[in-house]
Each structure stands twice: as structure tokens, then as C-alpha cells.
C-alpha positions in Angstrom: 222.8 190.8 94.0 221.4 187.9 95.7 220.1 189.8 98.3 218.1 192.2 95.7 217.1 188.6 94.4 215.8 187.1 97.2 213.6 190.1 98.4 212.3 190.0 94.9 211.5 186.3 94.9 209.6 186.4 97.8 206.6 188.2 96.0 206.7 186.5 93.2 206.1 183.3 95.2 208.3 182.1 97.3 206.7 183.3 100.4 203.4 181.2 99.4 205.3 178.4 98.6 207.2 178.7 101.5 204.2 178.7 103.8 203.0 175.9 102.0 205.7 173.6 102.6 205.6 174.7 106.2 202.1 173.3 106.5 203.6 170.0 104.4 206.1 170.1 107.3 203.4 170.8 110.0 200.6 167.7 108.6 203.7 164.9 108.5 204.6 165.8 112.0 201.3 165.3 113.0 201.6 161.6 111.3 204.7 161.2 113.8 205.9 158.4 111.3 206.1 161.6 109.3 208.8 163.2 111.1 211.7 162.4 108.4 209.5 164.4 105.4 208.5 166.9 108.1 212.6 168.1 108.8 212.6 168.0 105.3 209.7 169.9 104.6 210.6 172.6 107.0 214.4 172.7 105.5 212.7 173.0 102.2 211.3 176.1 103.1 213.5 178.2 104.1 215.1 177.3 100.7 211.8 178.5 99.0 211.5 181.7 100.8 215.4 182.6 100.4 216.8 180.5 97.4 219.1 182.9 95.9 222.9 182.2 96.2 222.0 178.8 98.2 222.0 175.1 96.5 220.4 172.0 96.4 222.7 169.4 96.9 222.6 165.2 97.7 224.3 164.9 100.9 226.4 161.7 99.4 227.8 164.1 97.3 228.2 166.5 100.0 230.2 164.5 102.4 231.7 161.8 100.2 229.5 158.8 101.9 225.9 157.2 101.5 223.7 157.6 104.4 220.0 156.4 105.7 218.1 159.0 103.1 220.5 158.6 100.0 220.4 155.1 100.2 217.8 152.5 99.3 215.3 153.8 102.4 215.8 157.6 100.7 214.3 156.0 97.8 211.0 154.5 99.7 211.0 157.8 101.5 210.8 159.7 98.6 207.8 157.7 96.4 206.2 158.3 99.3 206.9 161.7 99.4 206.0 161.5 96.1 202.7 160.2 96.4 201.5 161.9 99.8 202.7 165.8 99.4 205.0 166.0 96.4 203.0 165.8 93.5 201.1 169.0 95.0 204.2 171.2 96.0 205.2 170.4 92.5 202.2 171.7 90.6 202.5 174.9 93.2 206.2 175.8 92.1 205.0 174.8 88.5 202.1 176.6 88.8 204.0 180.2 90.4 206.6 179.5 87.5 204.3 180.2 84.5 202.5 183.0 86.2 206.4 184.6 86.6 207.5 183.7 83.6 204.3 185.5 81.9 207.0 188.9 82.4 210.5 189.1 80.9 211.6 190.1 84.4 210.0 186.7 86.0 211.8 184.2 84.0 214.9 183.7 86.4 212.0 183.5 89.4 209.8 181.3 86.9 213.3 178.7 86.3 213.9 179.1 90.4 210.1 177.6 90.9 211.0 174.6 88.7 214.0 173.5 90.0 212.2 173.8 93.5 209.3 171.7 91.6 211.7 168.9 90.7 213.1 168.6 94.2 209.6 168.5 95.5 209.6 165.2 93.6 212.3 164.0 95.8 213.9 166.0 99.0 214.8 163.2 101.1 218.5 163.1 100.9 219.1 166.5 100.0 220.5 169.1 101.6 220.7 173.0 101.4 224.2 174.8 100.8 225.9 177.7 99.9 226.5 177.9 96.2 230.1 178.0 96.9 230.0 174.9 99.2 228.3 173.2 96.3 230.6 173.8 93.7 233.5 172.4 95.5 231.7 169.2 96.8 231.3 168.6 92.9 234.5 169.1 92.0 235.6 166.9 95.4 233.1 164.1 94.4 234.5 164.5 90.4 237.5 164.4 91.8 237.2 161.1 93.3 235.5 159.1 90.5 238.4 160.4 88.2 240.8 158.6 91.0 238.3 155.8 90.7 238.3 155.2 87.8 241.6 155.3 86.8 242.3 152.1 89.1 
């Protein structure tokens, strides 16, 4: 099914917005102090063009442990993210989300394109994973603060 999906999705958007966060990828590389949002740009897309049955996921929830992008420079990284390219992938994916969700058919692509828009807000520190791998880091992470708590 998410095959079916994913072929699908990728005219009713996602290989413009792919292409688009490719040239995101391609201007911050240019900057060379870009380089962080740029492997996260180009990461990004291949999550755009093939989102189906793949997650977004923090990577402290992934591997149990803050790093360099989840931590307090993820958070610089990503207002200037926002300011510089994430504003304008956000109004793409919103922008590809009401034109798919115009057809009854288009409204699972349509609620694909917004969550891409809200982690065009903020991709540093995220990672891309199969849904599977996902749902277990949750219940790994959920699993932890229980313990945490309970001390």
C-alpha cells in the first residue's frame, strides 16, 4: 500500500517539493557555513519525494541521548532555518496541501504536505525512519520516563 502511495504522492507534489528542498540543500552548501541545513535539506527530500511508510522522528528520542542538533545549538540552527529557507518550504507544502485537499482523494496527500510544512519549520535534529523503527523508539523513550519517574 505504501508503495501505491508513494507513486501517487509524487504527482500530487512531492516531486516539486522535493526538488525544491534539493535546491534549499544546494544554496546552504554554497554558504559553506550552511553545510549543517544543507544534509538536512537533502535528507528532507528524499522524505518529500517518498514519505509513505517512513517517519519523522527527533534523534534524542531515537537513540535515547541529546546531541549537537537537539540540544541548545539545534535550537539556533533551527530560527535560522527558520528565518533563511523555512518559512518558504512551509508555504510550498502548505500551499500543495490545499490544492490536494481541493479532491476527496487528496486529503491524506493534502495532511502528508502539512506535517512536511511543520518540520520545514524545524529539521535540525530530526531524523528520517521506518514507521516501525519509530513506533518502538516511542515506546523505548515512554518506557524510560515511566522508569523515571517513578524514582
Amino acid at each position: 500500500m505504501a508503495l501505491i502511495l508513494n507513486l501517487v504522492w509524487v504527482v500530487f507534489g512531492g516531486l516539486i517539493m522535493a526538488l525544491l528542498w534539493c535546491l534549499a540543500g544546494v544554496l546552504a552548501a554554497i554558504t559553506i557555513i550552511g553545510l549543517p541545513w544543507a544534509r538536512a535539506c537533502f535528507a528532507i527530500a528524499g522524505f518529500s519525494l517518498w514519505p509513505f511508510g517512513r517517519e519523522a522522528i527527533s534523534r534524542a528520542t531515537l537513540t535515547g541521548r541529546e546531541d549537537i542538533g537537539t540540544g541548545a545549538l539545534g535550537l539556533v540552527g533551527n530560527v535560522v532555518w527558520f528565518v533563511v529557507f523555512g518559512i518558504w518550504l512551509a508555504i510550498g507544502h502548505l500551499t500543495a496541501a490545499v490544492a490536494c485537499a481541493v479532491t476527496i482523494i487528496g486529503i491524506p496527500f493534502a495532511w502528508q504536505h502539512v506535517k512536511l510544512a511543520g518540520m520545514s519549520l524545524a529539521p535540525i535534529g530530526i531524523t528520517v525512519v521506518d514507521k516501525h523503527v519509530a513506533a518502538e523508539a516511542r515506546r523505548r523513550w515512554a518506557e524510560g520516563e515511566v522508569d523515571r519517574l517513578r524514582r
